[in-house]
PyMOL Python script that loads the backbone (N, CA, C, O; Angstrom):
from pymol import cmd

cmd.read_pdbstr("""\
ATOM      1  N   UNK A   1      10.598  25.190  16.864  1.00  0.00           N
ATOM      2  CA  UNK A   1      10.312  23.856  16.363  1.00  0.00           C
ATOM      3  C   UNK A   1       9.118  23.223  17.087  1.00  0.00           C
ATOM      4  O   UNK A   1       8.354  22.356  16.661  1.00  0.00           O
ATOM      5  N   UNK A   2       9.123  23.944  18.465  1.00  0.00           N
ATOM      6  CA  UNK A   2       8.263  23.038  18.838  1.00  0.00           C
ATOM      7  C   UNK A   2       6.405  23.446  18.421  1.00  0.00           C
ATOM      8  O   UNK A   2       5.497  22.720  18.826  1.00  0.00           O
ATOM      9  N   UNK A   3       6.245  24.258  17.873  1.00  0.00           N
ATOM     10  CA  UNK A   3       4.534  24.688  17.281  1.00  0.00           C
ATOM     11  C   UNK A   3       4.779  23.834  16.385  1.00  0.00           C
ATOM     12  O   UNK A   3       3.805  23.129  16.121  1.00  0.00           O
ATOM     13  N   UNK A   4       6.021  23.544  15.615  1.00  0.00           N
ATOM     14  CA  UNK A   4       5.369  22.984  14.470  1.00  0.00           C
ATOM     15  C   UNK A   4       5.173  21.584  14.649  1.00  0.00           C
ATOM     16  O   UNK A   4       4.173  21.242  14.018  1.00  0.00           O
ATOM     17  N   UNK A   5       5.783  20.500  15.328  1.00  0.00           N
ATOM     18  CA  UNK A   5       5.246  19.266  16.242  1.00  0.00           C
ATOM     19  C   UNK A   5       3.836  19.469  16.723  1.00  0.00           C
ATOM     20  O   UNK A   5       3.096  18.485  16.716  1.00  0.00           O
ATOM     21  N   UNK A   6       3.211  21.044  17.289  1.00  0.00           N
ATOM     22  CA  UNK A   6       2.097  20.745  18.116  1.00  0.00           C
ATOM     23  C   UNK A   6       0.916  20.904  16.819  1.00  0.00           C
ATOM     24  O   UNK A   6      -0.263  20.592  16.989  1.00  0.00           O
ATOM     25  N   UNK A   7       1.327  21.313  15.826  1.00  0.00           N
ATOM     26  CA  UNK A   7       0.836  21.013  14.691  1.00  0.00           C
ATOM     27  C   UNK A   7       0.499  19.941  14.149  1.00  0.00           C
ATOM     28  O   UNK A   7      -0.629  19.450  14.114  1.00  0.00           O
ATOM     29  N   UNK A   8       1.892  19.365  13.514  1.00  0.00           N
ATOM     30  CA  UNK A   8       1.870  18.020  13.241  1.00  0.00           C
ATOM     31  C   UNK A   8       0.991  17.046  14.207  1.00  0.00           C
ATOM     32  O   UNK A   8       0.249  16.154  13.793  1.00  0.00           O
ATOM     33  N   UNK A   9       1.182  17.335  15.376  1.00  0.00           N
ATOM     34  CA  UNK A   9       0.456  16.006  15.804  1.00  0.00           C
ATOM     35  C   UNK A   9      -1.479  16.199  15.767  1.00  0.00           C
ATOM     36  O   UNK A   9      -2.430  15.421  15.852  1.00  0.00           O
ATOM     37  N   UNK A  10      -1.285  17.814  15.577  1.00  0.00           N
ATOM     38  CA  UNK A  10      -2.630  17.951  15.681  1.00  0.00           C
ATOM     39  C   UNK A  10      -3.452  17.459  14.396  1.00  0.00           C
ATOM     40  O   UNK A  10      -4.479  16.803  14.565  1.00  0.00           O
ATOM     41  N   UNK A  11      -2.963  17.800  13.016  1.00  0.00           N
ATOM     42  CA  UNK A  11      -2.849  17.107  11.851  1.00  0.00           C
ATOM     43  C   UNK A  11      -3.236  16.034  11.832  1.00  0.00           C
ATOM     44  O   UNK A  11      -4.235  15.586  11.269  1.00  0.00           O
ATOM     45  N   UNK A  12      -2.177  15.329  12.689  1.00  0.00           N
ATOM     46  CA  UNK A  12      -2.397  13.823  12.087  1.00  0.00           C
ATOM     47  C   UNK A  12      -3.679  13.137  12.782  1.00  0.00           C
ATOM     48  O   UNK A  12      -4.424  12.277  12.312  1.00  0.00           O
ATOM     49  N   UNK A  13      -3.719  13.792  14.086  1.00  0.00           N
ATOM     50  CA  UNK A  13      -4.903  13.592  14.964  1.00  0.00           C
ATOM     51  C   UNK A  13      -6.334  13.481  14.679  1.00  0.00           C
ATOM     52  O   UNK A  13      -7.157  12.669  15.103  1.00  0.00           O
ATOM     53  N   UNK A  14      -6.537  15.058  13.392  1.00  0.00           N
ATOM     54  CA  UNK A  14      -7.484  14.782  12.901  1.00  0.00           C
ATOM     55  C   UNK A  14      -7.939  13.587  12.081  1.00  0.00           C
ATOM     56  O   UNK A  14      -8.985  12.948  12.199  1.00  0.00           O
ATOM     57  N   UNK A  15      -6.629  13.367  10.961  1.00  0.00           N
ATOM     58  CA  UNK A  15      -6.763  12.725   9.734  1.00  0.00           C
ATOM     59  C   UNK A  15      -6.726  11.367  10.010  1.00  0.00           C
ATOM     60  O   UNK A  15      -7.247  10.560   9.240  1.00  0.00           O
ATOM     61  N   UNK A  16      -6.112  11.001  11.126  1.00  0.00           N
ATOM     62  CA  UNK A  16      -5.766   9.599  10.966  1.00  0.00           C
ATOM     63  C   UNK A  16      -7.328   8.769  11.351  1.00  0.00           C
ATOM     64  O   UNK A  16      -7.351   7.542  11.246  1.00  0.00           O
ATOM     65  N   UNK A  17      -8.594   9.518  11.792  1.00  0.00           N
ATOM     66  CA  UNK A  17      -9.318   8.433  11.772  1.00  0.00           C
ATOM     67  C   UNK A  17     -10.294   8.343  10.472  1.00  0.00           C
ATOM     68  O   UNK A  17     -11.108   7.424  10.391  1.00  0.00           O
ATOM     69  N   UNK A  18     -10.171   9.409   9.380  1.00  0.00           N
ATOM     70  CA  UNK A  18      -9.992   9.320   8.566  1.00  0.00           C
ATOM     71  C   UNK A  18     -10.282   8.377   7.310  1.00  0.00           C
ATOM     72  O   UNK A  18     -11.004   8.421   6.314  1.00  0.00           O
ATOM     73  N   UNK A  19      -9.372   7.522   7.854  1.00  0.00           N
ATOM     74  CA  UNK A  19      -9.149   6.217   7.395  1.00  0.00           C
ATOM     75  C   UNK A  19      -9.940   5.088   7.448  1.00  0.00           C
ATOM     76  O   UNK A  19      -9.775   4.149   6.669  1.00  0.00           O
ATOM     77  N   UNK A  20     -11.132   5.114   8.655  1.00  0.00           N
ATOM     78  CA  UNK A  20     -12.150   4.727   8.725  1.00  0.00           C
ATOM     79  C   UNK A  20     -13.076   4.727   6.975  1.00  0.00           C
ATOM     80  O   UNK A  20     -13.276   3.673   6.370  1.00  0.00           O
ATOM     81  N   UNK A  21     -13.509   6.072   6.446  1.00  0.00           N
ATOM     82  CA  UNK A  21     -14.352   5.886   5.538  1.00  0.00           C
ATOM     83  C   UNK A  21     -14.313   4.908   4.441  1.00  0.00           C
ATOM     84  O   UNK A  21     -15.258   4.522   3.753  1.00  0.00           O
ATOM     85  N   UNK A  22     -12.543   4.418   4.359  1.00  0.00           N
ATOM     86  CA  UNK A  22     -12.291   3.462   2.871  1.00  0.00           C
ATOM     87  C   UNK A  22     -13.264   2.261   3.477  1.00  0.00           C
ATOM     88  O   UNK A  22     -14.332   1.856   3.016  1.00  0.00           O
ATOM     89  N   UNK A  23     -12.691   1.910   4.427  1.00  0.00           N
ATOM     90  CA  UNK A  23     -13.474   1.224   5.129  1.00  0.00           C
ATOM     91  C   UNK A  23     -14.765   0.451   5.144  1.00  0.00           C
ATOM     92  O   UNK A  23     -15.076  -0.704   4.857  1.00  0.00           O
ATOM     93  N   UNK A  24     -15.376   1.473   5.568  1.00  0.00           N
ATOM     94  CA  UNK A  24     -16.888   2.038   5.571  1.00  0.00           C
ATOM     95  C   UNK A  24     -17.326   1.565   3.750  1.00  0.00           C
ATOM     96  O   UNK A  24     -18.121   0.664   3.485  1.00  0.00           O
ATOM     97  N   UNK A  25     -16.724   2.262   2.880  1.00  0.00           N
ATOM     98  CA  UNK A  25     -17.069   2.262   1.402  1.00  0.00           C
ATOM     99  C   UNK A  25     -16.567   0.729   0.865  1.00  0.00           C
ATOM    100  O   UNK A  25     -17.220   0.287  -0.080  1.00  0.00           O
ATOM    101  N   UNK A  26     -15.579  -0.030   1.330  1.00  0.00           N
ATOM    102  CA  UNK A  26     -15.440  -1.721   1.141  1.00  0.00           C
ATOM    103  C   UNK A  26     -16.804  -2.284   1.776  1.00  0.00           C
ATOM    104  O   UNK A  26     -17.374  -2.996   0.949  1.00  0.00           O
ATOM    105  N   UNK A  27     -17.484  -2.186   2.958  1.00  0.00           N
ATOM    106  CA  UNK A  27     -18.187  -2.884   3.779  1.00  0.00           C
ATOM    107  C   UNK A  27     -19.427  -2.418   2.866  1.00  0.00           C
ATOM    108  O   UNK A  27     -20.180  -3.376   2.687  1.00  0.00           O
ATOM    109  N   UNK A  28     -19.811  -1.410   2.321  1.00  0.00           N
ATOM    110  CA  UNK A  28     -20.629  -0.710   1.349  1.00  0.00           C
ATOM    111  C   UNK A  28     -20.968  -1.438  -0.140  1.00  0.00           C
ATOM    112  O   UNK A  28     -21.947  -1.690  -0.842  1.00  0.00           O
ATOM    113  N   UNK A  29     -19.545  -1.599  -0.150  1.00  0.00           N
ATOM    114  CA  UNK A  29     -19.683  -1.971  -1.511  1.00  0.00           C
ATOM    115  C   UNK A  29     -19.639  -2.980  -1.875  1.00  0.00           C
ATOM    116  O   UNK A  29     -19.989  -3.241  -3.026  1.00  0.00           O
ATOM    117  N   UNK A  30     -19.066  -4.181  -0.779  1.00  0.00           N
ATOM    118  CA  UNK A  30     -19.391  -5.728  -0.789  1.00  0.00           C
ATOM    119  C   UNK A  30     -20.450  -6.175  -0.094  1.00  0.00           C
ATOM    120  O   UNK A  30     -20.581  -7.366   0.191  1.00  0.00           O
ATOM    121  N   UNK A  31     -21.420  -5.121   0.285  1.00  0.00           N
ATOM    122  CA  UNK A  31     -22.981  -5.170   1.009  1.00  0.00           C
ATOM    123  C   UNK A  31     -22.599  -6.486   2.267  1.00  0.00           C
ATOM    124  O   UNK A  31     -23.546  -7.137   2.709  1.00  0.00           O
ATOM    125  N   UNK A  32     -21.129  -6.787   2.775  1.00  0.00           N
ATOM    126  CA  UNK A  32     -21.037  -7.512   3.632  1.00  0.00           C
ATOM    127  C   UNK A  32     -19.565  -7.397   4.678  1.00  0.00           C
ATOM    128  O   UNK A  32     -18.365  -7.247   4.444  1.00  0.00           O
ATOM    129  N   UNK A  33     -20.298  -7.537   5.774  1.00  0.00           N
ATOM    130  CA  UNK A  33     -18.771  -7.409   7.098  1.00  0.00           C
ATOM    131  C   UNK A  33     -18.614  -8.700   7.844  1.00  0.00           C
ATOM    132  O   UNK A  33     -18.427  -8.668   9.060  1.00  0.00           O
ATOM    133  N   UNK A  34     -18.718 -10.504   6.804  1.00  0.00           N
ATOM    134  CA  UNK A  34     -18.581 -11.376   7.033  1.00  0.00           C
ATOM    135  C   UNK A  34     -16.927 -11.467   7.439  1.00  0.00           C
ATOM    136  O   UNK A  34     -16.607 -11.947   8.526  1.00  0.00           O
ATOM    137  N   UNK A  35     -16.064 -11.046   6.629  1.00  0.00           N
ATOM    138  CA  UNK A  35     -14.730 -11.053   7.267  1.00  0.00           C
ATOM    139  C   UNK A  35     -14.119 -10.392   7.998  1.00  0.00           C
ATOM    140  O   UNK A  35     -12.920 -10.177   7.826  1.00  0.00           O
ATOM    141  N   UNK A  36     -14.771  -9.936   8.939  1.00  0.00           N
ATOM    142  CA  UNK A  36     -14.562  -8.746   9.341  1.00  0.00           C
ATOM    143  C   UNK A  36     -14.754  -9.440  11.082  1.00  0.00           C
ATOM    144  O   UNK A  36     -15.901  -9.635  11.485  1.00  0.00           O
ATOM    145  N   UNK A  37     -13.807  -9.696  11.802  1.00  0.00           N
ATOM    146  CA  UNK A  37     -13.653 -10.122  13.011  1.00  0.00           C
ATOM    147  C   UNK A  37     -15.207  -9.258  14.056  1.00  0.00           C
ATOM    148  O   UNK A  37     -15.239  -8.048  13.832  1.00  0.00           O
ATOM    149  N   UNK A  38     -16.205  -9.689  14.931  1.00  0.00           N
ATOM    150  CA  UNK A  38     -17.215  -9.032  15.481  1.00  0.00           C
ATOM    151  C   UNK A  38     -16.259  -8.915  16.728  1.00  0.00           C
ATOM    152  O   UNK A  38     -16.256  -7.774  17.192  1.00  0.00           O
ATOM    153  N   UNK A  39     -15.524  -9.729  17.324  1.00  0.00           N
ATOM    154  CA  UNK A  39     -14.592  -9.501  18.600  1.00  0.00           C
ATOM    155  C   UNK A  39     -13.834  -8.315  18.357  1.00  0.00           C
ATOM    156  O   UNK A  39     -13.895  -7.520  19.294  1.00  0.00           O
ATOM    157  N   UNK A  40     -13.038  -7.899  17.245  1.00  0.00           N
ATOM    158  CA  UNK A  40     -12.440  -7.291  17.207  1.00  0.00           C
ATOM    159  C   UNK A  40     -13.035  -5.701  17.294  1.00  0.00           C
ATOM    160  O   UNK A  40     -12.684  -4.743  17.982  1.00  0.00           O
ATOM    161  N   UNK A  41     -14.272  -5.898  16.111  1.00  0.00           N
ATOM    162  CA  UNK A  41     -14.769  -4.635  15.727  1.00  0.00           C
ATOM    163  C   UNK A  41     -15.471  -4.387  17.208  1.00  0.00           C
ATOM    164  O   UNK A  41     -15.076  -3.337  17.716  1.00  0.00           O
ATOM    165  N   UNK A  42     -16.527  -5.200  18.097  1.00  0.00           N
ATOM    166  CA  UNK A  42     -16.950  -4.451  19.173  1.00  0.00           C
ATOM    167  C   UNK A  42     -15.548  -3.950  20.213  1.00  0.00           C
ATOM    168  O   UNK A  42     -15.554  -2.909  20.870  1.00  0.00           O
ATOM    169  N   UNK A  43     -14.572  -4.790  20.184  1.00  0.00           N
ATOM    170  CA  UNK A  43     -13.310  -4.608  21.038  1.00  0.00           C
ATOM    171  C   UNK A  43     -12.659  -3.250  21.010  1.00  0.00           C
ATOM    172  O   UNK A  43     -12.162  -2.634  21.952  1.00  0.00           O
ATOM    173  N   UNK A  44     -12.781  -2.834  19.481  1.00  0.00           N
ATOM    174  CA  UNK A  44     -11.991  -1.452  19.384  1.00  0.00           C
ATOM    175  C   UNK A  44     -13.232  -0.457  19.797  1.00  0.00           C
ATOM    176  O   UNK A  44     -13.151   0.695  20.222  1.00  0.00           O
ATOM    177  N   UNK A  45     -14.613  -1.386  19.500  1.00  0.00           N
ATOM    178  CA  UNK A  45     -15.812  -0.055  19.674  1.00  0.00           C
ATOM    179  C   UNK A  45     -15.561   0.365  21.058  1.00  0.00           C
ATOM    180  O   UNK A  45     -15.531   1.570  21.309  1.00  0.00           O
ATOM    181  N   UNK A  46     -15.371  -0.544  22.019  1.00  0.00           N
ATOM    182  CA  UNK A  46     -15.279  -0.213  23.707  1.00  0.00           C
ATOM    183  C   UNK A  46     -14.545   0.395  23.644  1.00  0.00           C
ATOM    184  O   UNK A  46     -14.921   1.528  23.944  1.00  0.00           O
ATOM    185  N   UNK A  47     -13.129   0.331  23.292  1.00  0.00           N
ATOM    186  CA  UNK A  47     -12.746   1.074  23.769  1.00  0.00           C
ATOM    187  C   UNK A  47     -11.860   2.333  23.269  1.00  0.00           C
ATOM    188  O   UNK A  47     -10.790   2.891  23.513  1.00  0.00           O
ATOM    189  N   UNK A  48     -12.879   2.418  22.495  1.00  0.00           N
ATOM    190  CA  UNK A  48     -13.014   4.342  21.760  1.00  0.00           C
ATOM    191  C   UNK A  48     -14.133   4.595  22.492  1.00  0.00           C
ATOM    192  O   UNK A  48     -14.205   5.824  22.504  1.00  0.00           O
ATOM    193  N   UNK A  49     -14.828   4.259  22.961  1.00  0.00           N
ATOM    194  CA  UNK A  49     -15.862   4.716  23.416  1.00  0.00           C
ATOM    195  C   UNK A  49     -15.511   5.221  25.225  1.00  0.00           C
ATOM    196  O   UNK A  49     -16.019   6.081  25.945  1.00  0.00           O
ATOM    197  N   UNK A  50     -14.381   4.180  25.453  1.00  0.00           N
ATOM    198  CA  UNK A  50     -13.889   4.379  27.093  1.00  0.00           C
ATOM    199  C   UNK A  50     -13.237   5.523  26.635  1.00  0.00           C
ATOM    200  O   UNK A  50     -13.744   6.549  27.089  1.00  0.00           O
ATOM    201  N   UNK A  51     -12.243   5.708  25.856  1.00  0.00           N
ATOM    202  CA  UNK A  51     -11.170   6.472  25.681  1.00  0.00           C
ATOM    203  C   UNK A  51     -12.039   8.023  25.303  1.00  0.00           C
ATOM    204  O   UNK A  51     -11.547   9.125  25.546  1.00  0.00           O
ATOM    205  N   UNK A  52     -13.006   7.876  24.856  1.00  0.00           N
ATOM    206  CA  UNK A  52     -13.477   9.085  24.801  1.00  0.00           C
ATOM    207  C   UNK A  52     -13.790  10.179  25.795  1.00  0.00           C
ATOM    208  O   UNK A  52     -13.533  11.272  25.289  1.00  0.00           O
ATOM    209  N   UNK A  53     -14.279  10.282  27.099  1.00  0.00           N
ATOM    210  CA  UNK A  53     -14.536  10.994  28.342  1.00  0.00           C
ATOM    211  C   UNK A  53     -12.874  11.604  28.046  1.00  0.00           C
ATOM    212  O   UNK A  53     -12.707  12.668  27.449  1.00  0.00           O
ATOM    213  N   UNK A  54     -11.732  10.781  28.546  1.00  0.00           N
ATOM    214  CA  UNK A  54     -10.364  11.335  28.588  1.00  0.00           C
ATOM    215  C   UNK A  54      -9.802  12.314  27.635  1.00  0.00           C
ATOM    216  O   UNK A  54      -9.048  13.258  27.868  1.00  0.00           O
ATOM    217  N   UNK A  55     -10.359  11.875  26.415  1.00  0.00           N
ATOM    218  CA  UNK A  55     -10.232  12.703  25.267  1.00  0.00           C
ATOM    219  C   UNK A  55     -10.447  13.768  25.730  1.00  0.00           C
ATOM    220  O   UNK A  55      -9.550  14.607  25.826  1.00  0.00           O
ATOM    221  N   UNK A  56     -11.773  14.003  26.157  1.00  0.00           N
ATOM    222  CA  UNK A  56     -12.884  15.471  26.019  1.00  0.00           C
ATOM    223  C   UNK A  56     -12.022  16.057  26.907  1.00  0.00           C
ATOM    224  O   UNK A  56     -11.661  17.170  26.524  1.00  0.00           O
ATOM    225  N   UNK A  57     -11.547  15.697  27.991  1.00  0.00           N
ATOM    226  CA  UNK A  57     -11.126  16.158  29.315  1.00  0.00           C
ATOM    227  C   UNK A  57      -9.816  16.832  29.009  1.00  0.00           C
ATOM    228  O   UNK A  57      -9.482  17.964  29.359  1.00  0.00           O
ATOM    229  N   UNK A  58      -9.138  15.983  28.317  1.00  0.00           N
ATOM    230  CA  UNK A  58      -7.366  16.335  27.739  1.00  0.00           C
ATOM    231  C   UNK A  58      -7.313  17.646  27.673  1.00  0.00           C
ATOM    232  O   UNK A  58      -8.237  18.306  27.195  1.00  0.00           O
ATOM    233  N   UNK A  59      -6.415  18.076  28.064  1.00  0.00           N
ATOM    234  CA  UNK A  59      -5.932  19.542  27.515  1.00  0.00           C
ATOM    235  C   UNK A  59      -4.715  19.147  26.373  1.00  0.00           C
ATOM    236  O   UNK A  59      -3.966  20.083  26.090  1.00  0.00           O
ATOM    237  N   UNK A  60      -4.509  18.092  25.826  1.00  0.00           N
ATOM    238  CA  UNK A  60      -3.768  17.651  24.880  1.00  0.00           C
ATOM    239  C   UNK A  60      -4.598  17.722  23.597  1.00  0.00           C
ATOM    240  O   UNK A  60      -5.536  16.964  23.350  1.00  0.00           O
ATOM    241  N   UNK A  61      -4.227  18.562  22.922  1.00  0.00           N
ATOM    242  CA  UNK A  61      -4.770  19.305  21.590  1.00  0.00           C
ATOM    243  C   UNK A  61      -5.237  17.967  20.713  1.00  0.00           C
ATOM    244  O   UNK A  61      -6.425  17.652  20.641  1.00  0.00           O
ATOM    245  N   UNK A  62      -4.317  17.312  20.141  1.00  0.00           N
ATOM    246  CA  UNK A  62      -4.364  16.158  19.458  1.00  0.00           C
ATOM    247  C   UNK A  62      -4.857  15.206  19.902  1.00  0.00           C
ATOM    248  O   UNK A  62      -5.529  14.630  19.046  1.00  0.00           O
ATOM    249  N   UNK A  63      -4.864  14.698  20.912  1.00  0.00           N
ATOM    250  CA  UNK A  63      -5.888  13.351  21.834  1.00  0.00           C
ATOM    251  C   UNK A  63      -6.787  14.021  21.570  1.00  0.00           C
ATOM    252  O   UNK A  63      -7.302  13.585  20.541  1.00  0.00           O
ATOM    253  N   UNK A  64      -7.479  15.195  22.075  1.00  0.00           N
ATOM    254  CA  UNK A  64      -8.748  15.796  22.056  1.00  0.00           C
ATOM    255  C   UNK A  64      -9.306  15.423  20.395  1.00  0.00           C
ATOM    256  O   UNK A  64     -10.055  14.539  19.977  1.00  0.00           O
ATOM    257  N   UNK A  65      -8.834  16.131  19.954  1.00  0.00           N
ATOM    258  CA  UNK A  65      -9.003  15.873  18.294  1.00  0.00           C
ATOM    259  C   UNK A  65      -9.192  14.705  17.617  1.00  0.00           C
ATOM    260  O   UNK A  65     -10.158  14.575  16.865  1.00  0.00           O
ATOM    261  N   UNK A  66      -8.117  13.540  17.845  1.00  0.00           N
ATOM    262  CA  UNK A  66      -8.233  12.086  17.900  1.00  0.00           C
ATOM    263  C   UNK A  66      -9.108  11.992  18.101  1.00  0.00           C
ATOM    264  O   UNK A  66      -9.992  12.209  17.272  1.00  0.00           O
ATOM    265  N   UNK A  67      -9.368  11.556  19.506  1.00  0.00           N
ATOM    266  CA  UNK A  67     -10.613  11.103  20.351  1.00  0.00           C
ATOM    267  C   UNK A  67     -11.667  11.498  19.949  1.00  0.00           C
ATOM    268  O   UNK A  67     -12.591  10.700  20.103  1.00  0.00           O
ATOM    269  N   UNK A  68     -11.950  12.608  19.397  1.00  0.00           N
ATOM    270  CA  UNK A  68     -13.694  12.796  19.196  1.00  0.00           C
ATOM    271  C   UNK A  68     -13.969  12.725  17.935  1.00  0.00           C
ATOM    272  O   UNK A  68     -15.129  13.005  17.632  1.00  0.00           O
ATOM    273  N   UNK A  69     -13.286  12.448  17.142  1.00  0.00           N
ATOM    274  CA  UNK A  69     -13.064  12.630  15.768  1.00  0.00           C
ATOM    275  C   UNK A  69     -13.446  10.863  15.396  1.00  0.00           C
ATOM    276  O   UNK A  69     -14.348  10.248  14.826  1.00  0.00           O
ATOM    277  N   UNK A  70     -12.252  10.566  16.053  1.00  0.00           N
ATOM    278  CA  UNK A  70     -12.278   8.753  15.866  1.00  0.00           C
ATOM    279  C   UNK A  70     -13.444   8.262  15.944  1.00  0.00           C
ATOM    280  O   UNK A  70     -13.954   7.605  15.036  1.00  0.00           O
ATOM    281  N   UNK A  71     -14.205   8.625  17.455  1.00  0.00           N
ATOM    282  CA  UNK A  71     -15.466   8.190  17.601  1.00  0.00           C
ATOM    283  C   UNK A  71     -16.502   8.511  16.550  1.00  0.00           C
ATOM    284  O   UNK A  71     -17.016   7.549  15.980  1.00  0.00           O
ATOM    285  N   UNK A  72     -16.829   9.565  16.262  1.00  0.00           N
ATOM    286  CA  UNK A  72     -17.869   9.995  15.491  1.00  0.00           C
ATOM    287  C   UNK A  72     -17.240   8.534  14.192  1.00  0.00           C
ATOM    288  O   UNK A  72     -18.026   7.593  14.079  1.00  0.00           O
ATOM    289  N   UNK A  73     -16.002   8.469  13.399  1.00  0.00           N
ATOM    290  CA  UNK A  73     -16.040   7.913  12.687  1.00  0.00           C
ATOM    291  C   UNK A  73     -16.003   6.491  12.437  1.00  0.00           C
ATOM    292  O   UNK A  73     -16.525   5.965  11.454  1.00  0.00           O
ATOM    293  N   UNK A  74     -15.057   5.567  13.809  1.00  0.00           N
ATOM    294  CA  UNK A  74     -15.412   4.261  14.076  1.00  0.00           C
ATOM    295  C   UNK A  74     -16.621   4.007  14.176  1.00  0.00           C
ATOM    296  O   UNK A  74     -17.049   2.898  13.857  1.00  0.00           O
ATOM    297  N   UNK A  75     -17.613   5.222  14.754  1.00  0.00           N
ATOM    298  CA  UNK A  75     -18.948   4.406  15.463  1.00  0.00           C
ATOM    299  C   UNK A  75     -19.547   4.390  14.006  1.00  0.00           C
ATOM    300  O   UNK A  75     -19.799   3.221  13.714  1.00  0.00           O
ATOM    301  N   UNK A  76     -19.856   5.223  13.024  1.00  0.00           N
ATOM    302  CA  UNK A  76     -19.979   4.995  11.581  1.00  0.00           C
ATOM    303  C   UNK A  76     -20.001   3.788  10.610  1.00  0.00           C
ATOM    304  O   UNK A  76     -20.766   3.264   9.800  1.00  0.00           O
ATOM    305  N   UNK A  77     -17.993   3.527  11.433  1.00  0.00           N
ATOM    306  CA  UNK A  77     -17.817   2.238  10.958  1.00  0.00           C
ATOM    307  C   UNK A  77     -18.372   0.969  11.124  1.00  0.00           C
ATOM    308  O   UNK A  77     -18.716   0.063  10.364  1.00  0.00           O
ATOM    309  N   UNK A  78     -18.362   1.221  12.755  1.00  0.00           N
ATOM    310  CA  UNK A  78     -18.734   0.094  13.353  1.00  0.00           C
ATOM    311  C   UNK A  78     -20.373  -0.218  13.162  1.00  0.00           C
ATOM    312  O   UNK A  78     -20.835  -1.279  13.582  1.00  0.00           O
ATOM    313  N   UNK A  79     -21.012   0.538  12.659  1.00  0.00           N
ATOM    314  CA  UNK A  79     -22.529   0.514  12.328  1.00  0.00           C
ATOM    315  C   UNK A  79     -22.729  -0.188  11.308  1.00  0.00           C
ATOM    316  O   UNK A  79     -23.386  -1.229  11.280  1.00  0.00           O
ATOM    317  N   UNK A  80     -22.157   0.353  10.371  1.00  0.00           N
ATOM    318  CA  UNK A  80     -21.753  -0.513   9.300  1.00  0.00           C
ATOM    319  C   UNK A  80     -21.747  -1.907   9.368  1.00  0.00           C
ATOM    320  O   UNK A  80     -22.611  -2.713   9.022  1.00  0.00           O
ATOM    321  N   UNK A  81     -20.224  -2.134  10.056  1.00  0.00           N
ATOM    322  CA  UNK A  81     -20.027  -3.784  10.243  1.00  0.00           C
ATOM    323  C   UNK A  81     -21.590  -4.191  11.143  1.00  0.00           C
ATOM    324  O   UNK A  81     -21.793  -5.354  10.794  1.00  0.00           O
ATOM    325  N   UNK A  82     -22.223  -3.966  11.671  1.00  0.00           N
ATOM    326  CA  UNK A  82     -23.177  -4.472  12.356  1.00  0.00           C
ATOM    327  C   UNK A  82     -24.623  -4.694  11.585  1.00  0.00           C
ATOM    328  O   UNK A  82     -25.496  -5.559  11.652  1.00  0.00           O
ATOM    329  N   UNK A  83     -24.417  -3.311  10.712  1.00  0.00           N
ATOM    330  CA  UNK A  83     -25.764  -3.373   9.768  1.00  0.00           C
ATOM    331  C   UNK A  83     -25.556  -4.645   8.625  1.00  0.00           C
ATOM    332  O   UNK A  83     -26.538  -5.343   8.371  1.00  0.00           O
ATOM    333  N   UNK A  84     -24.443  -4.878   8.051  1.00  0.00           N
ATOM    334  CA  UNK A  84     -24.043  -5.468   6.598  1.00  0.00           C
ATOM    335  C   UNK A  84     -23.551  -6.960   7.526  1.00  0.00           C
ATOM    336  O   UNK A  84     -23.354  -8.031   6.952  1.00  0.00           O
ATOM    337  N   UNK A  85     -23.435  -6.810   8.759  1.00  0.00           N
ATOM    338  CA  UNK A  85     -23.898  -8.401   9.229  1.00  0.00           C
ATOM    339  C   UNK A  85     -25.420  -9.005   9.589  1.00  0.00           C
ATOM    340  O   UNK A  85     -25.700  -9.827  10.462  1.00  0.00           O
ATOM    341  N   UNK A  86     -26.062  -8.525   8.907  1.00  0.00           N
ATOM    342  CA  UNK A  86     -27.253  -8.846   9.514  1.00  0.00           C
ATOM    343  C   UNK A  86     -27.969  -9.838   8.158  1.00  0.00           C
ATOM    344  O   UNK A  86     -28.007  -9.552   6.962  1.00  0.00           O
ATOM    345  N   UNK A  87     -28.585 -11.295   8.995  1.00  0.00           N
ATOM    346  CA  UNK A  87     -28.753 -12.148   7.946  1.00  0.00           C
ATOM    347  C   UNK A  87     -27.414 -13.343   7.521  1.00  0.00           C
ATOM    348  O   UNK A  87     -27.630 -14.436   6.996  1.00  0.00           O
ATOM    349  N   UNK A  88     -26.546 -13.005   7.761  1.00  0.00           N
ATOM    350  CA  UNK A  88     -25.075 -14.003   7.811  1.00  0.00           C
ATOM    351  C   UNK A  88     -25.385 -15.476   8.582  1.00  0.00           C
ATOM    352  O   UNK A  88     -24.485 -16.305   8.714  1.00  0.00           O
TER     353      UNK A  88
END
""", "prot")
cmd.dss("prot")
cmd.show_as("cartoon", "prot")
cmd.util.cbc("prot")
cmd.orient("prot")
């Protein structure tokens, strides 16, 4: 039982940042990230960006995966919210 947990979490690890692109394609498609909290969005940027070194380092399959995965795709996001605020 237990590979298939180290699976699952690895799974979800990948996919769950994922979830970023709908995201990304709202902020796209309303050409604006006016509702979109700037505290919040730089708040989570820090700290995916802290959390990342630990990631790399992890010998935890799924953090690893998370972690570098998330980044590449928050920072995406977060470009976004920064580009489609500009002019507000």
């Amino acid at each position: 039982m237990k590979p298939f947990f180290l699976y699952l979490g690895v799974a979800a690890g990948f996919v769950l940042p994922f979830f970023n692109i709908p995201f990304i394609f709202k902020i796209r498609k309303n050409k604006s990230s006016k509702d979109i909290s700037l505290v919040w969005a730089v708040g989570i940027f820090i700290c995916v960006v802290l959390m990342l070194p630990q990631a790399w380092l992890s010998q935890d399959l799924s953090f690893k995966i998370f972690g570098i995965v998330n980044f590449i795709l928050y920072s995406a996001a977060f470009y976004h919210i920064i580009y489609y605020r500009k002019g507000q």
